[in-house]
C-alpha positions in Angstrom: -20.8 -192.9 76.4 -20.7 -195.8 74.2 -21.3 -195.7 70.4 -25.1 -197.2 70.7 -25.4 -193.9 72.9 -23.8 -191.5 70.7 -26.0 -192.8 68.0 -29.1 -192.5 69.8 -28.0 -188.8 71.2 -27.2 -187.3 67.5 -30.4 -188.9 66.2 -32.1 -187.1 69.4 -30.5 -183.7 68.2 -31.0 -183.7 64.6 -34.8 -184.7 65.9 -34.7 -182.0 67.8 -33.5 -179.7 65.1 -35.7 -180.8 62.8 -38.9 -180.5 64.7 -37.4 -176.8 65.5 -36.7 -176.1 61.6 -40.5 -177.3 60.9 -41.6 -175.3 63.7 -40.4 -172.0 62.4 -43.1 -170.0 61.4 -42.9 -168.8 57.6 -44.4 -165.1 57.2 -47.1 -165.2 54.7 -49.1 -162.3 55.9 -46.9 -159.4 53.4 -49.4 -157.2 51.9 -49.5 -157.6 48.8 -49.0 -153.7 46.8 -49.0 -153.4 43.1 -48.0 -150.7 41.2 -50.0 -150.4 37.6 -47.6 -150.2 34.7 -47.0 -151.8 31.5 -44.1 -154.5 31.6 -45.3 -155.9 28.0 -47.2 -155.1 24.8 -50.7 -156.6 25.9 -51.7 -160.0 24.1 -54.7 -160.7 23.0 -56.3 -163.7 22.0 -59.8 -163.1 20.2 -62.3 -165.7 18.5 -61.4 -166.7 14.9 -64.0 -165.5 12.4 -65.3 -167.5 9.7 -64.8 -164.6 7.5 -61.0 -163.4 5.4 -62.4 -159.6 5.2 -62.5 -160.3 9.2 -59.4 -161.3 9.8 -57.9 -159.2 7.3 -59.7 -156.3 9.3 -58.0 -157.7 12.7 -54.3 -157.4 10.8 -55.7 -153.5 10.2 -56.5 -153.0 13.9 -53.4 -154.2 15.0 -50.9 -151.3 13.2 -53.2 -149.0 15.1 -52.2 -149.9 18.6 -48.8 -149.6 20.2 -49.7 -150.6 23.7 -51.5 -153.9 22.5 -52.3 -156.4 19.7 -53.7 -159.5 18.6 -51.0 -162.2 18.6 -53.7 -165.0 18.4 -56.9 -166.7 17.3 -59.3 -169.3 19.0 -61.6 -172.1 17.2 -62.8 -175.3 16.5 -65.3 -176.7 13.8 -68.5 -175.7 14.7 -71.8 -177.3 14.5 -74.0 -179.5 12.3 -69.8 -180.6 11.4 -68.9 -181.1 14.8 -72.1 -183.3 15.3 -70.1 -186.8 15.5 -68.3 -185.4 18.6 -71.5 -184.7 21.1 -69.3 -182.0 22.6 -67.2 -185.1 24.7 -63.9 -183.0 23.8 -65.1 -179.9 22.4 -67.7 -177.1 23.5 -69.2 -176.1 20.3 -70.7 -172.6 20.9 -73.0 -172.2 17.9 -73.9 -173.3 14.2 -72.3 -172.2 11.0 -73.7 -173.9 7.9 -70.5 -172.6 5.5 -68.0 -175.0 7.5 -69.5 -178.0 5.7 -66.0 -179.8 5.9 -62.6 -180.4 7.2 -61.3 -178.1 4.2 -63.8 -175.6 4.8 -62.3 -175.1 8.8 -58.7 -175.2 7.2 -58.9 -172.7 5.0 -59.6 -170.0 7.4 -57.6 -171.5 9.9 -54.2 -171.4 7.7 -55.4 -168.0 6.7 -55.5 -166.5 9.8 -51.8 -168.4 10.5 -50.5 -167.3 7.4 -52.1 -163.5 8.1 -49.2 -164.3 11.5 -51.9 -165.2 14.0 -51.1 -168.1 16.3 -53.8 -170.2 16.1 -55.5 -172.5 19.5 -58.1 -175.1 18.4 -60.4 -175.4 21.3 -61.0 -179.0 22.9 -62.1 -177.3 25.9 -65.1 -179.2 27.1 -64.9 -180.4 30.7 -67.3 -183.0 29.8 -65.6 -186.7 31.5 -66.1 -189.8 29.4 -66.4 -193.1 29.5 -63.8 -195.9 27.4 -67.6 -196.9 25.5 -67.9 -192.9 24.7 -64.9 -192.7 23.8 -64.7 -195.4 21.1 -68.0 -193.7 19.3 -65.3 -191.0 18.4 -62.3 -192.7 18.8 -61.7 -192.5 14.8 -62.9 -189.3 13.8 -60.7 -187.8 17.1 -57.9 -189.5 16.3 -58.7 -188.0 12.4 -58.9 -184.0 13.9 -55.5 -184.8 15.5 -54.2 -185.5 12.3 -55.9 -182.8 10.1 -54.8 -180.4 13.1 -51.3 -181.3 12.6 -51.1 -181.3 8.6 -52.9 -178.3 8.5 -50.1 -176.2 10.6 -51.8 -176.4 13.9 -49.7 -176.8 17.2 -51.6 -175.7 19.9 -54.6 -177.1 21.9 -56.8 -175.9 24.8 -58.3 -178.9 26.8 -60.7 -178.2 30.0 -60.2 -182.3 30.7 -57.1 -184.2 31.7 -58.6 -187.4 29.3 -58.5 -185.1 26.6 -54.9 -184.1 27.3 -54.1 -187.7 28.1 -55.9 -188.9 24.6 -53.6 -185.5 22.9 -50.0 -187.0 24.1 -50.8 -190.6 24.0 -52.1 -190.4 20.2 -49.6 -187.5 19.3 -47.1 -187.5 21.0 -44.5 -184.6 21.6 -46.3 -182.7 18.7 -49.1 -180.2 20.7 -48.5 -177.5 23.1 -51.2 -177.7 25.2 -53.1 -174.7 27.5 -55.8 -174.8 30.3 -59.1 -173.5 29.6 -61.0 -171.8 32.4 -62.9 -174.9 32.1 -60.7 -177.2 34.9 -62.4 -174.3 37.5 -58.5 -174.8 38.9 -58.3 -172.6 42.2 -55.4 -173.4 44.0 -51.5 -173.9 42.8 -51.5 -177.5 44.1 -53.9 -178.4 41.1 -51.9 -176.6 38.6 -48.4 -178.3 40.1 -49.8 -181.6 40.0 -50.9 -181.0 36.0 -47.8 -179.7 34.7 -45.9 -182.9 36.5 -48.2 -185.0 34.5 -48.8 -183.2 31.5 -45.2 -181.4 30.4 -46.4 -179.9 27.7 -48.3 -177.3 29.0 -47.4 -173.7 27.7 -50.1 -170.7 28.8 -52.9 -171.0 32.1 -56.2 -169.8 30.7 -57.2 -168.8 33.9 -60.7 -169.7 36.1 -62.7 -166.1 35.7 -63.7 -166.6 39.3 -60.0 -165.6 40.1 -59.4 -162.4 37.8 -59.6 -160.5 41.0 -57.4 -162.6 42.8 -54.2 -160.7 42.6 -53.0 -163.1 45.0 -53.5 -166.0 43.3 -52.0 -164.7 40.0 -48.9 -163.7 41.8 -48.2 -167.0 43.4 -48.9 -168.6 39.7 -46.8 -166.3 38.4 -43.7 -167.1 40.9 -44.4 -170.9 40.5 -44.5 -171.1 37.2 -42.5 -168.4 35.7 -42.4 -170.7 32.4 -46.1 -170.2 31.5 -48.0 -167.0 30.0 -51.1 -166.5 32.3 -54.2 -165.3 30.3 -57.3 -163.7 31.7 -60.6 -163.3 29.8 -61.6 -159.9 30.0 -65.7 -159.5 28.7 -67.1 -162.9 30.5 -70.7 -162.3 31.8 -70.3 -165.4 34.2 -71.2 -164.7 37.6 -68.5 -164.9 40.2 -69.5 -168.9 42.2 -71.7 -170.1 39.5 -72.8 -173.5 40.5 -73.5 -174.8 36.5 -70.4 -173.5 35.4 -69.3 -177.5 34.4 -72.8 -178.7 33.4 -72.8 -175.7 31.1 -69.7 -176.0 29.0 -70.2 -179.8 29.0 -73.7 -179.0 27.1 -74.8 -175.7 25.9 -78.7 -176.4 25.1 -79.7 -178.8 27.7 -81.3 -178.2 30.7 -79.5 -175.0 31.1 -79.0 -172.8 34.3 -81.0 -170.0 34.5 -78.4 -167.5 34.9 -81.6 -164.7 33.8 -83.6 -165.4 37.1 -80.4 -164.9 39.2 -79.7 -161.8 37.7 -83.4 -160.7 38.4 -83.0 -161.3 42.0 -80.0 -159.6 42.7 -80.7 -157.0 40.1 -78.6 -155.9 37.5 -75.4 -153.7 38.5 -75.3 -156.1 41.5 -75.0 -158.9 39.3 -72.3 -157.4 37.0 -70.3 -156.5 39.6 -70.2 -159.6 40.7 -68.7 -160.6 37.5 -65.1 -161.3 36.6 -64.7 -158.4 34.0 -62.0 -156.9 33.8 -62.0 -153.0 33.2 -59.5 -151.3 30.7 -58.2 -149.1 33.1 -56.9 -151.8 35.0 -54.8 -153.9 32.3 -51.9 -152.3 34.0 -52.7 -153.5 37.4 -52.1 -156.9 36.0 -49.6 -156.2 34.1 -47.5 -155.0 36.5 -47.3 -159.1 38.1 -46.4 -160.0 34.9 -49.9 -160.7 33.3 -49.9 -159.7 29.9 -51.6 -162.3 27.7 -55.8 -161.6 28.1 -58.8 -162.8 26.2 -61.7 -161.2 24.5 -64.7 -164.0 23.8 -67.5 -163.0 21.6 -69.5 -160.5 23.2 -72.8 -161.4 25.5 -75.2 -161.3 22.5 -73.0 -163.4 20.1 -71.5 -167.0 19.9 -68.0 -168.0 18.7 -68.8 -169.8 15.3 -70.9 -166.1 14.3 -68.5 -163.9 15.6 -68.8 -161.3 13.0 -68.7 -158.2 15.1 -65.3 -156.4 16.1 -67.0 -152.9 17.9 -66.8 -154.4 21.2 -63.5 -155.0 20.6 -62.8 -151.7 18.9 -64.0 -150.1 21.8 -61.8 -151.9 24.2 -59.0 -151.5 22.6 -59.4 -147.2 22.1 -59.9 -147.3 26.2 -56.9 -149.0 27.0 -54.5 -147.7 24.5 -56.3 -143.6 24.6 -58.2 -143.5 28.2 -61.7 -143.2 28.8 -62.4 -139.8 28.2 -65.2 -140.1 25.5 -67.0 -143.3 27.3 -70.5 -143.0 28.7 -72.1 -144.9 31.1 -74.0 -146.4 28.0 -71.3 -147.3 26.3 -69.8 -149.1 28.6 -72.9 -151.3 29.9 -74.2 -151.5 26.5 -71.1 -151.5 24.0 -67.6 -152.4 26.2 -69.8 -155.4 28.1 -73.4 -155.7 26.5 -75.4 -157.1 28.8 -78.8 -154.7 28.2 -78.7 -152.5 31.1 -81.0 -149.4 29.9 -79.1 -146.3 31.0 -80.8 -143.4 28.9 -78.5 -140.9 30.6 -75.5 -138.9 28.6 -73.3 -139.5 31.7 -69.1 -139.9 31.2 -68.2 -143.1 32.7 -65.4 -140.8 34.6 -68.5 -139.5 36.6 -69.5 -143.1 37.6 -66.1 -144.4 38.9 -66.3 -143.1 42.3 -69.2 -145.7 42.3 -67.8 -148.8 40.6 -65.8 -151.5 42.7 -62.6 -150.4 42.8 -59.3 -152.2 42.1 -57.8 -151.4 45.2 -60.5 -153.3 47.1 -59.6 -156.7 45.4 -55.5 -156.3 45.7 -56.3 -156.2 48.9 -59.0 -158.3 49.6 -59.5 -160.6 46.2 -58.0 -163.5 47.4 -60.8 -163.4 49.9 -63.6 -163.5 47.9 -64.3 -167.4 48.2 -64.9 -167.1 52.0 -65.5 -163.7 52.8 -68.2 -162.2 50.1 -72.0 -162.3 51.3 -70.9 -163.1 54.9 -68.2 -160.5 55.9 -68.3 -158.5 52.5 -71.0 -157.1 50.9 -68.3 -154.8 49.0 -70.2 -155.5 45.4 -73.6 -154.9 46.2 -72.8 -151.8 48.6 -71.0 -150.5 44.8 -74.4 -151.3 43.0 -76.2 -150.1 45.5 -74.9 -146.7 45.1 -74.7 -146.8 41.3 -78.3 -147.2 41.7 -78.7 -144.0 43.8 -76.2 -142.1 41.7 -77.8 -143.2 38.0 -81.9 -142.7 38.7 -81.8 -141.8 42.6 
């Protein structure tokens, strides 16, 4: 065999031994078994008031828990301020006529740093932009990016990559930057392909569609052990919402009518379809190494009025004491408001049997995009008999 052959017959083998290597099959089928316990002091992350008593009230609450606490608070100026911006970078949730200026925001905000709260301003809004947009706020963006800085802020949420492009090209190595459930990211492949891009990236505010996904948050977590995963916990956002985008990018206008989907398919089916997260399942979570979760302003409230902590309150006595003193009002009506009459003095205990259960979505969670309405009907089987059970 000459040396032309020789050549020719390794590159034959190697080929061959590649093609084989490829072929293998890689087992991805493990079930997937969690065992709920507590690997970290639970993070939360709650809207900042516009109020010191507030705040100071928030630094009270937290030498009452050992299993949890609030490490941090979420913001940015609110409207008729926040006018100039028409919500191309930010998703202003509300009005609030005492932020009159710059100073006004920063005070509060360096209290609440000062009072050892980590503080994320909110550029959240998935809202994509043209250069021509762009350069009607060019100067006063560029001027929040400053005043962030000066005022002691490091940390930014963005829900578009322009924004986080604008973030690191006019600041550059200065913000830590974190996803907001805005991207709607599903898949790892997105969130690989943004960290490559965007280095600076520190905590995955994760889509609600996928707090169920136990799946999901376990390959996130093995892919990038680098970055705290937070979950937000009291959402009333139905599970495949098609306006999700359109309504972060503007609150008022030609809104989705969430109310008449939630008439159809009733009420407990359409909060069980949600992505709420009970407190008697933090440790589920936890126990993948999820321990950084989010509380937004409850159902009946926007961010920039947030002025009531019993929801929270409430919360945070269930996961750090049990449920043992929760009714079935409380908890549609108090835990996650959302106005479902239940004139009943029934212990939530008695309802669990009833609810979808936690099991169901380690299991089959990472499932719900394909499977639910077609091969599932899991949810509205669970609402079905909460129905039954409550005024049957």
């Amino acid at each position: 065999m000459n040396r032309r052959e020789l050549i020719q017959a390794g590159l034959l083998v190697a080929g061959a031994n590649i093609l084989s290597g490829c072929n293998k099959e890689v087992s991805l089928n493990d079930e997937l078994e969690i065992i709920p316990k507590q690997t970290g002091i639970y993070e939360f992350s709650t809207p900042m008031p516009f109020n010191y008593s507030l705040i100071d009230e928030i630094s009270q609450i937290n030498q009452k828990y050992k299993k949890l606490k609030v490490t941090g608070f979420h913001q940015n100026i609110p409207i008729p301020l926040a006018k100039n911006f028409n919500q191309w970078t930010q998703v202003v949730r509300g009005e609030n006529h005492t932020i009159r200026s710059y100073d006004d925001f920063k005070n509060f905000m360096q209290y609440a740093i000062g009072s050892g709260f980590q503080f994320t301003y909110l550029m959240n809004s998935p809202k994509p932009f043209s250069e021509n947009d762009f350069n009607t706020f060019r100067d006063e963006f560029k001027y929040l990016l400053d005043f962030l800085y000066n005022s002691g802020c490091r940390d930014i949420k963005v829900g578009n990559t322009q924004v986080a492009t604008l973030i690191n090209q006019f600041a550059p190595n200065v913000f830590n930057l974190s996803t907001s459930t805005a991207f709607e990211y599903h898949n790892l492949a997105q969130y690989e392909n943004l960290f490559r891009n965007y280095p600076n990236f520190n905590l995955i505010d994760l889509a609600i569609d996928e707090n169920q996904n136990f799946a999901f948050q376990k390959g996130l977590r093995k892919a990038f052990p680098d970055k705290k995963i937070e979950l937000i916990m009291n959402e009333h956002c139905i599970k495949g919402c098609p306006a999700r985008i359109s309504h972060c990018s503007e609150i008022s206008f030609n809104r989705f009518d969430c109310l008449n989907v939630r008439r159809i398919m009733g009420d407990f089916y359409y909060f069980y379809r949600t992505g709420v997260i009970y407190p008697w399942n933090i440790e589920y979570y936890s126990a993948i190494g999820v321990n950084n979760f989010k509380l937004t302003a409850d159902v009946n409230g926007v961010r920039s009025q947030y002025n009531d902590l019993s929801s929270l309150r409430l919360y945070f006595d269930c996961v750090e004491y049990g449920i043992n003193d929760l009714t079935v009002d409380m908890f549609f009506n108090r835990l996650f408001p959302g106005g479902i009459a239940i004139n009943k003095d029934i212990k939530i205990s008695e309802l669990l049997p009833y609810l979808p259960d936690v099991a169901h979505f380690i299991k089959n969670g990472d499932k719900c995009a394909t499977r639910c309405g077609a091969d599932c009907k899991y949810c509205e089987l669970c609402a079905k008999r909460t129905e039954n059970f409550l005024f049957g």
